[in-house]
PyMOL Python script that loads the backbone (N, CA, C, O; Angstrom):
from pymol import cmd

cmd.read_pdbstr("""\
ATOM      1  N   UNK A   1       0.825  -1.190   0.000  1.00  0.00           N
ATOM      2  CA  UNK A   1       0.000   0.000   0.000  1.00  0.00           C
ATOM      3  C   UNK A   1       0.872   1.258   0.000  1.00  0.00           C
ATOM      4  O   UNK A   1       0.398   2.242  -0.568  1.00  0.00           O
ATOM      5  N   UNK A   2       2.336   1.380   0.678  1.00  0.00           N
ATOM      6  CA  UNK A   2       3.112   2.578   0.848  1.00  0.00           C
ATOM      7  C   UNK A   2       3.351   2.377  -0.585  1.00  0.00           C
ATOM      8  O   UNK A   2       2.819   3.287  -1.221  1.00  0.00           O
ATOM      9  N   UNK A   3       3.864   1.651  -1.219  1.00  0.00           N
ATOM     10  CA  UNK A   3       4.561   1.918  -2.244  1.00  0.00           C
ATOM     11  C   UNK A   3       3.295   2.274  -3.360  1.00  0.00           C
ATOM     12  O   UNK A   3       3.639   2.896  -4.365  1.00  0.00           O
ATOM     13  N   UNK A   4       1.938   1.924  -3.228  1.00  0.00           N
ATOM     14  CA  UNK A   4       1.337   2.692  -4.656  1.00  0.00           C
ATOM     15  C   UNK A   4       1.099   3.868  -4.019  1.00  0.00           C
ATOM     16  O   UNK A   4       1.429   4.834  -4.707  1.00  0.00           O
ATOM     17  N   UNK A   5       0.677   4.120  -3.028  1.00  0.00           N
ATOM     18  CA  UNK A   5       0.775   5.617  -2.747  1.00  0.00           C
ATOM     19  C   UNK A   5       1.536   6.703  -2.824  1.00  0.00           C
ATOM     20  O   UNK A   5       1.099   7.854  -2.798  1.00  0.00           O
ATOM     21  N   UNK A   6       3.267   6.228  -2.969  1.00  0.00           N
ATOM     22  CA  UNK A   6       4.392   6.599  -3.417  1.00  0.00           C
ATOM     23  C   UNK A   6       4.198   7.302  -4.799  1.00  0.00           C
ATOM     24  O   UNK A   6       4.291   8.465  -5.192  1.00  0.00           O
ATOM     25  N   UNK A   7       3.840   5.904  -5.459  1.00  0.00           N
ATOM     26  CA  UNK A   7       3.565   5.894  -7.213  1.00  0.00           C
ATOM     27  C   UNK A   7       2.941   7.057  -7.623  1.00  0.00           C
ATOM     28  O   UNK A   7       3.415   7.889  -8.397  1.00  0.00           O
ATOM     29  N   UNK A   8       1.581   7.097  -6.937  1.00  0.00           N
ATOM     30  CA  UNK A   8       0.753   7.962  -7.108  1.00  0.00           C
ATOM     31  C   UNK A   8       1.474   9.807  -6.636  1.00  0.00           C
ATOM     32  O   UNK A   8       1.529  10.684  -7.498  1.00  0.00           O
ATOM     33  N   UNK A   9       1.726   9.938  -5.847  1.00  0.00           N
ATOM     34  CA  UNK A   9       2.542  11.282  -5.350  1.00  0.00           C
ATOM     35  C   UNK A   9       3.306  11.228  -6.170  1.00  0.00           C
ATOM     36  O   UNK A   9       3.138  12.206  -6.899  1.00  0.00           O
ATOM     37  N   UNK A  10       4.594  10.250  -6.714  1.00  0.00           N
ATOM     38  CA  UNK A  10       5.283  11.028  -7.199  1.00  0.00           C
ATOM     39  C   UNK A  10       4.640  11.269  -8.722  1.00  0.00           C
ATOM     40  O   UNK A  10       5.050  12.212  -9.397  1.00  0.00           O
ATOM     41  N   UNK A  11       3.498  10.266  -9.281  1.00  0.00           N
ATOM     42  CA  UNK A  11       3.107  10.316 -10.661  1.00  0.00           C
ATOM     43  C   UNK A  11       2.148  12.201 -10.764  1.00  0.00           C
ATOM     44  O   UNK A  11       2.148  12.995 -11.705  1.00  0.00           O
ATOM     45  N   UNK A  12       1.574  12.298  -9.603  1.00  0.00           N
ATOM     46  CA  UNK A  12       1.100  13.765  -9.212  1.00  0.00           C
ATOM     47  C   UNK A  12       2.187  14.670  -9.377  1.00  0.00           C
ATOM     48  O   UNK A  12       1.909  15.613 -10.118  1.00  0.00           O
ATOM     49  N   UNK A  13       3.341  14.669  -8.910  1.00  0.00           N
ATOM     50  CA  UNK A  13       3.984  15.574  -8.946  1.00  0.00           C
ATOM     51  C   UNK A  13       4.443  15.856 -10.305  1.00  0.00           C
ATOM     52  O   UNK A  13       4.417  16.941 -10.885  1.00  0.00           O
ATOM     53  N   UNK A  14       4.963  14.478 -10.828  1.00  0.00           N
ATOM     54  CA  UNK A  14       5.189  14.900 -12.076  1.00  0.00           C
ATOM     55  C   UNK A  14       4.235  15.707 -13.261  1.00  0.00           C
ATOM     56  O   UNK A  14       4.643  16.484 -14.124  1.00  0.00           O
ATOM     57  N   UNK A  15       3.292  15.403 -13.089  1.00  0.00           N
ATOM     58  CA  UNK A  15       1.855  15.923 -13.400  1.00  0.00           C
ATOM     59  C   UNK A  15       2.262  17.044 -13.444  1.00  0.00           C
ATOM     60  O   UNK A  15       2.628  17.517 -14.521  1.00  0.00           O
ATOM     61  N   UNK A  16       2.304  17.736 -12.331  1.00  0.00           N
ATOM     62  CA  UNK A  16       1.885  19.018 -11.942  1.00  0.00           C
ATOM     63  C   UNK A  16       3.390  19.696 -12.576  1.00  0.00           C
ATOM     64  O   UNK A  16       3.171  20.680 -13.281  1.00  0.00           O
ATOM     65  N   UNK A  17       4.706  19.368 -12.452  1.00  0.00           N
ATOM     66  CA  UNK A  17       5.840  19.763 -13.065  1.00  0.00           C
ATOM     67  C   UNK A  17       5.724  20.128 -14.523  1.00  0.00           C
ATOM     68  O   UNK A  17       6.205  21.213 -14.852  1.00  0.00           O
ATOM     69  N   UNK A  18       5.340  19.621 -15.144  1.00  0.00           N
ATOM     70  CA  UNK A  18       5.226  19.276 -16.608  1.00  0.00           C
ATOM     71  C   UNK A  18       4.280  20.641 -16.561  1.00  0.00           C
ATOM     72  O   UNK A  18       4.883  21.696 -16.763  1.00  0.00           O
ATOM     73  N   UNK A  19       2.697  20.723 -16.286  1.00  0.00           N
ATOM     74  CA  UNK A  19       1.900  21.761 -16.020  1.00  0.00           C
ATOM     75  C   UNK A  19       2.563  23.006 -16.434  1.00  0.00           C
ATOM     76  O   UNK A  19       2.544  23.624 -17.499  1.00  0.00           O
ATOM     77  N   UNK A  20       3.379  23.291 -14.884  1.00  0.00           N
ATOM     78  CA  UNK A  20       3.615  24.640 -15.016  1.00  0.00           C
ATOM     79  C   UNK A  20       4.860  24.673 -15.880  1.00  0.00           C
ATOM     80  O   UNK A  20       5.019  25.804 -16.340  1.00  0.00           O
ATOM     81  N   UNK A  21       5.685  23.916 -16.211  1.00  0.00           N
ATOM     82  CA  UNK A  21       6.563  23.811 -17.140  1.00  0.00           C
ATOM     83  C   UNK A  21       5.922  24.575 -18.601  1.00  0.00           C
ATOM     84  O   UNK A  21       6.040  25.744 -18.970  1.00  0.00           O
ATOM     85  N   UNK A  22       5.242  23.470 -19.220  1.00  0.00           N
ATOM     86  CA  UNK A  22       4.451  24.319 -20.246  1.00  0.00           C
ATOM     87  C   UNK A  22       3.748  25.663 -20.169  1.00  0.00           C
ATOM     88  O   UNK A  22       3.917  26.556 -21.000  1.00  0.00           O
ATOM     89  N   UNK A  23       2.921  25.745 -19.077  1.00  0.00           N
ATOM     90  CA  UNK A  23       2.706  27.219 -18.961  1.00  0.00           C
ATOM     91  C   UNK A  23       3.704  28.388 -19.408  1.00  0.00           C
ATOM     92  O   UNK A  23       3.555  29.279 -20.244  1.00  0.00           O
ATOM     93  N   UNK A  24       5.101  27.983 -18.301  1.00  0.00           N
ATOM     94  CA  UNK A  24       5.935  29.070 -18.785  1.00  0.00           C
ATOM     95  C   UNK A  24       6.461  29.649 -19.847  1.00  0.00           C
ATOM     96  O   UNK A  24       6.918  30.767 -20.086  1.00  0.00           O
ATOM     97  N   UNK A  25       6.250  28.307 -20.655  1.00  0.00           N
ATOM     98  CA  UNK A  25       6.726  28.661 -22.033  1.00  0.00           C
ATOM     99  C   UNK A  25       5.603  29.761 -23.010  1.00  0.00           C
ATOM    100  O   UNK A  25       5.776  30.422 -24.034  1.00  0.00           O
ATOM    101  N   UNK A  26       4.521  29.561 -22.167  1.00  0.00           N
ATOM    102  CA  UNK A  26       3.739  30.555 -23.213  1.00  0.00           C
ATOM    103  C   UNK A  26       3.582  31.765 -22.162  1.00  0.00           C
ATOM    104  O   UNK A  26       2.448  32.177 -21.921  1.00  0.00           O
ATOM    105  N   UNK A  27       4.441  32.206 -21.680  1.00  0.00           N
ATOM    106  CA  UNK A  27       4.345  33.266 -21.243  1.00  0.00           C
ATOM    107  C   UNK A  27       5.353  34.061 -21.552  1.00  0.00           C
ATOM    108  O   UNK A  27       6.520  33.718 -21.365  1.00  0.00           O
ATOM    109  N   UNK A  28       4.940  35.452 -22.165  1.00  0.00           N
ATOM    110  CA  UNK A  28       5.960  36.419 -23.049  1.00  0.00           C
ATOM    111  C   UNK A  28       6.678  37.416 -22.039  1.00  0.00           C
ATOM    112  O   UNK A  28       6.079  37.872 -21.065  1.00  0.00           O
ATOM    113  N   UNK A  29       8.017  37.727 -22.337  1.00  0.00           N
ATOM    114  CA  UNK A  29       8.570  38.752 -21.673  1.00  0.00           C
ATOM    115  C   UNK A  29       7.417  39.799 -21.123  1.00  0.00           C
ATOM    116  O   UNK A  29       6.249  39.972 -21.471  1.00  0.00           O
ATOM    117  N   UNK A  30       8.262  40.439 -20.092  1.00  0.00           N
ATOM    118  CA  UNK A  30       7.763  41.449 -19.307  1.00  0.00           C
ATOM    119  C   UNK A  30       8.624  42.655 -20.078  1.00  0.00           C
ATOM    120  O   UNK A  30       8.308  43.845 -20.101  1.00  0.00           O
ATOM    121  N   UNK A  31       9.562  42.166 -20.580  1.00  0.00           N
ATOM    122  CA  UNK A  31      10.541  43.464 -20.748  1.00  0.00           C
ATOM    123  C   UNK A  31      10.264  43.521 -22.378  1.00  0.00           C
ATOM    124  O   UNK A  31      10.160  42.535 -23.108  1.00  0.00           O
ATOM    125  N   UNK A  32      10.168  44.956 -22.791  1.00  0.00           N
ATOM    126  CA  UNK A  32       9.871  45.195 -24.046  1.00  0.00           C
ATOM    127  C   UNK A  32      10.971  45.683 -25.066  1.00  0.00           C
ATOM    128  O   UNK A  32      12.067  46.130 -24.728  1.00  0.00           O
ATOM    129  N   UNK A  33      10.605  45.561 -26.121  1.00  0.00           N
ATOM    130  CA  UNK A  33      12.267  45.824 -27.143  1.00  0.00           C
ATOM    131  C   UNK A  33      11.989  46.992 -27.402  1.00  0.00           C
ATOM    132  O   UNK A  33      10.985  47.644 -27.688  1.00  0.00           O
ATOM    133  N   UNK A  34      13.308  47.190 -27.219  1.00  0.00           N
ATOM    134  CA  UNK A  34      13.528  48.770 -27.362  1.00  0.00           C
ATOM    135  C   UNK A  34      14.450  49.112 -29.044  1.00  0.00           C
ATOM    136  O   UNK A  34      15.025  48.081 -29.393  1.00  0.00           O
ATOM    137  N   UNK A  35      14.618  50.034 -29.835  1.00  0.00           N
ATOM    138  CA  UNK A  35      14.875  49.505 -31.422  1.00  0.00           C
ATOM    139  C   UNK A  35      16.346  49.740 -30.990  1.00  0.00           C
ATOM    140  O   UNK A  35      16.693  49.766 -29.809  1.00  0.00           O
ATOM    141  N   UNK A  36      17.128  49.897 -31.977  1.00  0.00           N
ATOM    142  CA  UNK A  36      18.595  49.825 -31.725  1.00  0.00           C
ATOM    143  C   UNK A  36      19.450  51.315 -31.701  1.00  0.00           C
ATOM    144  O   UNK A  36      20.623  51.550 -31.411  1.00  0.00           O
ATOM    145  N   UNK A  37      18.585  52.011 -32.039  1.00  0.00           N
ATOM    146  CA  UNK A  37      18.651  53.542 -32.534  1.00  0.00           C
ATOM    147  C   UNK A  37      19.023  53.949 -30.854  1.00  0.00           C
ATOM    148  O   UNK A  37      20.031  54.584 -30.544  1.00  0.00           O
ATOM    149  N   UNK A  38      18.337  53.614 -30.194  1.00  0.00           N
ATOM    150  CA  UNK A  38      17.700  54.014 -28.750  1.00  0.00           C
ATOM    151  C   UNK A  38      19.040  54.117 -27.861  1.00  0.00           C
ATOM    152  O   UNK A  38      19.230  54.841 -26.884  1.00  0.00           O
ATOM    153  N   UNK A  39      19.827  53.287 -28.405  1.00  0.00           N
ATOM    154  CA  UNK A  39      21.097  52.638 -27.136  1.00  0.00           C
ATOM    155  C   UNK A  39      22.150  53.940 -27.640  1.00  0.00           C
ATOM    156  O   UNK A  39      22.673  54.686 -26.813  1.00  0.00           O
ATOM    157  N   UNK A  40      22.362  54.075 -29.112  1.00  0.00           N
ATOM    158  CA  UNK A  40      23.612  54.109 -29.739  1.00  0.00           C
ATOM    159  C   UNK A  40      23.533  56.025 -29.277  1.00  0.00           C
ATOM    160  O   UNK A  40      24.477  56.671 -28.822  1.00  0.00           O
ATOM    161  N   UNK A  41      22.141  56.548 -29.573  1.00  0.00           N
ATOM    162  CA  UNK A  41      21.948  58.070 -28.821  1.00  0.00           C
ATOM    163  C   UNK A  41      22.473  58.512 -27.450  1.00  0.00           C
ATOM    164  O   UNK A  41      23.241  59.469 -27.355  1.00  0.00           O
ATOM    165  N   UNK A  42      22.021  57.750 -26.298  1.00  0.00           N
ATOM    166  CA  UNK A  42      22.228  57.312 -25.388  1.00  0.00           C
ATOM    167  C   UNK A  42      23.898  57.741 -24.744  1.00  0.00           C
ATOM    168  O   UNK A  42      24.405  58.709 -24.177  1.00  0.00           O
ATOM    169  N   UNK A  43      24.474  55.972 -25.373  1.00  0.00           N
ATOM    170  CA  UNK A  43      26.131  56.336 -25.125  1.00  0.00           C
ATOM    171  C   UNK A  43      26.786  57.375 -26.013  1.00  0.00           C
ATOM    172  O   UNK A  43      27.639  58.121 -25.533  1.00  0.00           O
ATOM    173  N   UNK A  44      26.488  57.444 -27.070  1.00  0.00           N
ATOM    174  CA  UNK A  44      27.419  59.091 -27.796  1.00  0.00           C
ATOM    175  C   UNK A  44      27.210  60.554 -26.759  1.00  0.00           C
ATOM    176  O   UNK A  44      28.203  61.270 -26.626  1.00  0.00           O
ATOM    177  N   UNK A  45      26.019  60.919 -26.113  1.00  0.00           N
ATOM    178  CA  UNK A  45      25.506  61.933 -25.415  1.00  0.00           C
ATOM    179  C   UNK A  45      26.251  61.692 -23.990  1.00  0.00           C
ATOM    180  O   UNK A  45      26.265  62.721 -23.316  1.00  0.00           O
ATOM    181  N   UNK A  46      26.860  60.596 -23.388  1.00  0.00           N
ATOM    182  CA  UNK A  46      26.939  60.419 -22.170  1.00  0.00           C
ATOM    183  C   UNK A  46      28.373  59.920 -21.967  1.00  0.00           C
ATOM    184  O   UNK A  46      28.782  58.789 -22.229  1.00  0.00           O
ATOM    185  N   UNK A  47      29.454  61.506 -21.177  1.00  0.00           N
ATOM    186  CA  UNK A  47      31.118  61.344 -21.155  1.00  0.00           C
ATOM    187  C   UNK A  47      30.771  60.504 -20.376  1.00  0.00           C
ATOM    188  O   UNK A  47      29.779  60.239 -19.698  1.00  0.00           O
ATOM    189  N   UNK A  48      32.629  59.762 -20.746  1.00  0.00           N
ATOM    190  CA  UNK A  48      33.400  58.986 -20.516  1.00  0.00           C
ATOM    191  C   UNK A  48      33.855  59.240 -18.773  1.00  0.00           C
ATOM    192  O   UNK A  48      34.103  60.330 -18.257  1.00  0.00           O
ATOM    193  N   UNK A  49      33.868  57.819 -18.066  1.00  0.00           N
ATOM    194  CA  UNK A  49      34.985  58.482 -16.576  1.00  0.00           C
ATOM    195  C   UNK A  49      35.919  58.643 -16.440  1.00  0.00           C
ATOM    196  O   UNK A  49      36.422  58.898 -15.346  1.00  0.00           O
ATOM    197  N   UNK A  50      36.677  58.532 -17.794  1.00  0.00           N
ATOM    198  CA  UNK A  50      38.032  59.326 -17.750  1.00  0.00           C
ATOM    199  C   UNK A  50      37.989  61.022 -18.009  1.00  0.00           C
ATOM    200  O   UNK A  50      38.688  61.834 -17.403  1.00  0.00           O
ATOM    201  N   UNK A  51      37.228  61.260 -18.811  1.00  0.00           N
ATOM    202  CA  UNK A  51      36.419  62.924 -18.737  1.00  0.00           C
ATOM    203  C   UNK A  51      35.789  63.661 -17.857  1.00  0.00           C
ATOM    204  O   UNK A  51      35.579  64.874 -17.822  1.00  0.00           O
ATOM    205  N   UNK A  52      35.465  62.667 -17.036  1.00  0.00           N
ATOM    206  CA  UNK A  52      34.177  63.057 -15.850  1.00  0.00           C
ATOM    207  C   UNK A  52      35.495  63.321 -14.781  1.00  0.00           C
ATOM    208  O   UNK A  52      35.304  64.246 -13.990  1.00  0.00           O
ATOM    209  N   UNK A  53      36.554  62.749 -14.693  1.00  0.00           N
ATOM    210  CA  UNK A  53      37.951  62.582 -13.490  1.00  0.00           C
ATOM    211  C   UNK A  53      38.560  64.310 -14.440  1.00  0.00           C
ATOM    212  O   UNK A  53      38.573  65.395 -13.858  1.00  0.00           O
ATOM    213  N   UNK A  54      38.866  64.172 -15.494  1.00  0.00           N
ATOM    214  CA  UNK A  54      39.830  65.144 -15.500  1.00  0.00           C
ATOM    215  C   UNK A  54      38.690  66.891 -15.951  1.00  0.00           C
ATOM    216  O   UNK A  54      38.978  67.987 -16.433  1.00  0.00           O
ATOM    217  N   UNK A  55      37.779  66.432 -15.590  1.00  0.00           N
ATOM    218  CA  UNK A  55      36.822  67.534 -15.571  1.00  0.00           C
ATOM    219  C   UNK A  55      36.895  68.200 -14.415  1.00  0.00           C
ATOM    220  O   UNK A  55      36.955  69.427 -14.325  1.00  0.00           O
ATOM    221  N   UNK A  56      36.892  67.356 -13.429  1.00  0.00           N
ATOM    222  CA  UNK A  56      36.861  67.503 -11.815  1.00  0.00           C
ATOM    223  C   UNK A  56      38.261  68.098 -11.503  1.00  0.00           C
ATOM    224  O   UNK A  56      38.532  69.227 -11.094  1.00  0.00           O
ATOM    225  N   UNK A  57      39.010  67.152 -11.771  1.00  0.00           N
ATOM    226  CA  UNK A  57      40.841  67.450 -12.076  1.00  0.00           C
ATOM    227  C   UNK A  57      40.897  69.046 -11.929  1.00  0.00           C
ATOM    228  O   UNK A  57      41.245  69.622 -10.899  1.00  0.00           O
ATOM    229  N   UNK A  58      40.354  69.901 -13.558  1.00  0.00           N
ATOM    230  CA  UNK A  58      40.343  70.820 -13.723  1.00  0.00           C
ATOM    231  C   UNK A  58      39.740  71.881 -12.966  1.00  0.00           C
ATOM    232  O   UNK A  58      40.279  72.986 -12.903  1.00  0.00           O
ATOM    233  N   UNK A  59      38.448  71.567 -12.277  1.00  0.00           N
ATOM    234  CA  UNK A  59      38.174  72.408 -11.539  1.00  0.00           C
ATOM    235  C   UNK A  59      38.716  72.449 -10.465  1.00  0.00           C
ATOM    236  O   UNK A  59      38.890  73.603 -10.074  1.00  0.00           O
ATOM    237  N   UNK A  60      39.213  71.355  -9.527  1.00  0.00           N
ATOM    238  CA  UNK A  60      39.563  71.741  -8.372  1.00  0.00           C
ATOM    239  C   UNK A  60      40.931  72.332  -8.149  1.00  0.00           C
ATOM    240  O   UNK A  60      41.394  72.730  -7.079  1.00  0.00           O
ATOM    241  N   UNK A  61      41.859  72.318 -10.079  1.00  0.00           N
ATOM    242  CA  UNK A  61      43.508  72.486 -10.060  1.00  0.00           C
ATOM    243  C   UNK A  61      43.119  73.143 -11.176  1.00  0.00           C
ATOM    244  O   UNK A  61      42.885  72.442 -12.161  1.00  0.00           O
ATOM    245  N   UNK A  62      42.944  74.760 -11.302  1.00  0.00           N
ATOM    246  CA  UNK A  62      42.908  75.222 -12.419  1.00  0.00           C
ATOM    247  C   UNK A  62      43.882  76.121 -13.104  1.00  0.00           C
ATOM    248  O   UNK A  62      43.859  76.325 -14.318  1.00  0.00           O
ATOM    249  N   UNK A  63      44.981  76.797 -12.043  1.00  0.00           N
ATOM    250  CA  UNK A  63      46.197  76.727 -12.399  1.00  0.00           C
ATOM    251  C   UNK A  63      46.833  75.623 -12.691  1.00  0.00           C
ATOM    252  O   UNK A  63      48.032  75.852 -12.528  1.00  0.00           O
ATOM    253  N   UNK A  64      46.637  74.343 -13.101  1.00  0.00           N
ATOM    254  CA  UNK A  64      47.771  73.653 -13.306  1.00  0.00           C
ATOM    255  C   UNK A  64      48.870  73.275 -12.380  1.00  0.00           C
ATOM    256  O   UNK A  64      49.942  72.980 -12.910  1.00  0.00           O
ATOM    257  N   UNK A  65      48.774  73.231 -10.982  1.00  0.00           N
ATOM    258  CA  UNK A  65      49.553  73.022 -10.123  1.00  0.00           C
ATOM    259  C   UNK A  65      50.184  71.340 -10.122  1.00  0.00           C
ATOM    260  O   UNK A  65      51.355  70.959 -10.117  1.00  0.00           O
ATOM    261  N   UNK A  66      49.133  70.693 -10.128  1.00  0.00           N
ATOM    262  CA  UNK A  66      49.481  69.589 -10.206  1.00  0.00           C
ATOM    263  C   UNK A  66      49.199  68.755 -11.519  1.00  0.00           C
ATOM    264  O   UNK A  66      48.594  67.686 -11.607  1.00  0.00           O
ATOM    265  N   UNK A  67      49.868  69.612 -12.657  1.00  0.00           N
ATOM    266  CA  UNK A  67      49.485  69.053 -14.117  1.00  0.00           C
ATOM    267  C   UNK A  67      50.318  67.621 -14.184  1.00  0.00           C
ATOM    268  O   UNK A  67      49.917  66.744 -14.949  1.00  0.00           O
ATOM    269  N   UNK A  68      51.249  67.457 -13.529  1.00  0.00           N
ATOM    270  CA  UNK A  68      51.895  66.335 -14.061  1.00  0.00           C
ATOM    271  C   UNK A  68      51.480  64.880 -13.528  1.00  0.00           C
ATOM    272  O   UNK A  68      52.152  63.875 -13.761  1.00  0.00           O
ATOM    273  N   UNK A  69      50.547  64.888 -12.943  1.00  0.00           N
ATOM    274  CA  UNK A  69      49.980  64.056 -11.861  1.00  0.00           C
ATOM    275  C   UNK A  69      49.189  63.316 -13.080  1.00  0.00           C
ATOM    276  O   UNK A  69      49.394  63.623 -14.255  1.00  0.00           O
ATOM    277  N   UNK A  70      48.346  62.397 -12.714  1.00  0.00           N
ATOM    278  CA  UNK A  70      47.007  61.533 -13.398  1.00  0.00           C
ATOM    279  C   UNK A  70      45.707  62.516 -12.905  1.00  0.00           C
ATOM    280  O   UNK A  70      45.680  63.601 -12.326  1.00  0.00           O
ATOM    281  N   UNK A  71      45.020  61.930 -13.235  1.00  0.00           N
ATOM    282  CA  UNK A  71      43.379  63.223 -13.088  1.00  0.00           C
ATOM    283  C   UNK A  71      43.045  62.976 -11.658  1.00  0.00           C
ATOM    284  O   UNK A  71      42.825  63.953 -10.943  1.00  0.00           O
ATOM    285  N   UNK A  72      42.986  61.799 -11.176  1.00  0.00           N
ATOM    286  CA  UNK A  72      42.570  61.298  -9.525  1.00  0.00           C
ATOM    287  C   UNK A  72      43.091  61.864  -9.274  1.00  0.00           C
ATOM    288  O   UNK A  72      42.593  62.964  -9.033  1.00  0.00           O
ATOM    289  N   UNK A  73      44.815  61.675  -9.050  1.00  0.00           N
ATOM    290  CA  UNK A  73      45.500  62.510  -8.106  1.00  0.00           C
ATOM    291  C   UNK A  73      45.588  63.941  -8.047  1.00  0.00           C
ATOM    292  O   UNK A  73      45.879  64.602  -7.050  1.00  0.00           O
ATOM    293  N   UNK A  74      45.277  64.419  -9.340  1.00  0.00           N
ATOM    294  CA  UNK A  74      45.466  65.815  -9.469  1.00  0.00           C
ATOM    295  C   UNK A  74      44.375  66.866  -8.411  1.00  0.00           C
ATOM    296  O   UNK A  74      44.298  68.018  -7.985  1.00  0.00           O
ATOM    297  N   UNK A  75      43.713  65.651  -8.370  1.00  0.00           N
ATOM    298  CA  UNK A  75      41.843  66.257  -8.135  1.00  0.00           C
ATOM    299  C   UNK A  75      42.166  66.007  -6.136  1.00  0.00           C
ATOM    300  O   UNK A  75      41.638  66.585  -5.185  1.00  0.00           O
ATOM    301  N   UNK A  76      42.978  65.177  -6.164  1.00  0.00           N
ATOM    302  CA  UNK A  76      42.944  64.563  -5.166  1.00  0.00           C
ATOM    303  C   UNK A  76      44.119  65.647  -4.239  1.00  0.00           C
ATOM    304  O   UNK A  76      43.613  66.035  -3.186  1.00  0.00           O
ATOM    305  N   UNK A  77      45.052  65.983  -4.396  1.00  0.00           N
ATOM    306  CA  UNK A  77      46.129  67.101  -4.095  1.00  0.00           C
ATOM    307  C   UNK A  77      45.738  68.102  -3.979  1.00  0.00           C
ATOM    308  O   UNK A  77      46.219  68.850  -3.129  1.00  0.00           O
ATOM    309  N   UNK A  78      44.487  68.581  -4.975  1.00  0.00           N
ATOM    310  CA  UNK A  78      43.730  70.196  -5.423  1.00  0.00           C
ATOM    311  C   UNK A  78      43.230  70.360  -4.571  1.00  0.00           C
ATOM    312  O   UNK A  78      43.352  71.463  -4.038  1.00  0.00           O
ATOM    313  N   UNK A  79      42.394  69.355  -3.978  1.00  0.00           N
ATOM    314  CA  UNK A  79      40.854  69.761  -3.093  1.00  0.00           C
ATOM    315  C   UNK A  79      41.817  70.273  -1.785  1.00  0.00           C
ATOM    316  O   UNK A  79      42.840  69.911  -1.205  1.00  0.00           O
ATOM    317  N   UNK A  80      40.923  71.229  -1.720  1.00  0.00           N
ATOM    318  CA  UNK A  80      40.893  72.366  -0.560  1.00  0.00           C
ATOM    319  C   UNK A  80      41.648  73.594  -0.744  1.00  0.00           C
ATOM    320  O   UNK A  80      41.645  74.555   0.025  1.00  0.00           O
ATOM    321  N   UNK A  81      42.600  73.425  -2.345  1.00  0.00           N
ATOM    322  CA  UNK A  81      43.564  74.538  -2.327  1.00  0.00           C
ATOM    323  C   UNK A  81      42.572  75.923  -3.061  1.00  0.00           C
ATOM    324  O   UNK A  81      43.087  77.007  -2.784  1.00  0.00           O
ATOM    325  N   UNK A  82      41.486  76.026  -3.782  1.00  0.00           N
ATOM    326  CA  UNK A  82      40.674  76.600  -4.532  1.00  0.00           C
ATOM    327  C   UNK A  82      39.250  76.844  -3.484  1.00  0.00           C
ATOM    328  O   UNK A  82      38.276  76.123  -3.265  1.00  0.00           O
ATOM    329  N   UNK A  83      39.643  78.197  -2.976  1.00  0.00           N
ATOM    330  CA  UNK A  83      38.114  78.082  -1.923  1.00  0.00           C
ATOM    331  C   UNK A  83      38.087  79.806  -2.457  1.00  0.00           C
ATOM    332  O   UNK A  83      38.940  80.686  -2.573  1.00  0.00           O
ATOM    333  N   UNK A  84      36.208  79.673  -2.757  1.00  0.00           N
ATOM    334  CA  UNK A  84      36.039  81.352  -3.055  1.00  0.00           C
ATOM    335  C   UNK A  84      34.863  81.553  -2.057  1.00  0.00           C
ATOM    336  O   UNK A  84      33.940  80.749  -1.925  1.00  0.00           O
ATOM    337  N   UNK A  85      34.998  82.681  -1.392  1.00  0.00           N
ATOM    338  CA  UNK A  85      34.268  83.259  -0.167  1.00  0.00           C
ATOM    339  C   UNK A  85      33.332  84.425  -1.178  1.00  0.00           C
ATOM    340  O   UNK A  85      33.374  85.568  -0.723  1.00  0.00           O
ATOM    341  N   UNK A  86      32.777  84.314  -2.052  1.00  0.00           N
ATOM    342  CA  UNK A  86      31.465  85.016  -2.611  1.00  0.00           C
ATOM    343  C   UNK A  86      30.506  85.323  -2.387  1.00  0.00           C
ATOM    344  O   UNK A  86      29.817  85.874  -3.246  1.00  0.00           O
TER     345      UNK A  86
END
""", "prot")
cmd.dss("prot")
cmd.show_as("cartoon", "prot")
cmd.util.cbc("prot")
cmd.orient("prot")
C-alpha cells in the first residue's frame, strides 16, 4: 500500500511539473524591445569616466599646479587649495 501511494505522489507531482513547465513557455517577456537607434543616442551623449575625473581634475587644479599628476590625483592634491568666499 506505501509503495502505490508513493507511485501515485510522485506520478502527481510529475503531473503538476510538466503543467507549469508548459505554462511558462507561453508566457511572453515582461521586458519590451527597445529599437537599436535608442542605445547608440544614449552612449554618444553620455562622457566617458576618464572625462568626468579630468573635468573635476580641472576644476579643483585650475592653475595647473598639479598638471603632471594623473586626473585622480590631481583632483585629489587640489581639493581644498581653490576656496572662493562670494
Amino acid at each position: 500500500m506505501r509503495t502505490l501511494l508513493a507511485i501515485v505522489i510522485l506520478a502527481g507531482g510529475m503531473l503538476a511539473l510538466d503543467a507549469t513547465a508548459q505554462e511558462a513557455g507561453k508566457v511572453k517577456s515582461k521586458r519590451g524591445v527597445r529599437p537599436a537607434y535608442a542605445d547608440k543616442t544614449k552612449k554618444a551623449a553620455r562622457p566617458t569616466a576618464q572625462e568626468l575625473c579630468e573635468e573635476r581634475a580641472r576644476h579643483e587644479d585650475p592653475t595647473g599646479q598639479f598638471a603632471a599628476y594623473p586626473c585622480w590625483a590631481r583632483e585629489a592634491f587640489a581639493r581644498g587649495q581653490r576656496i572662493d568666499n562670494r
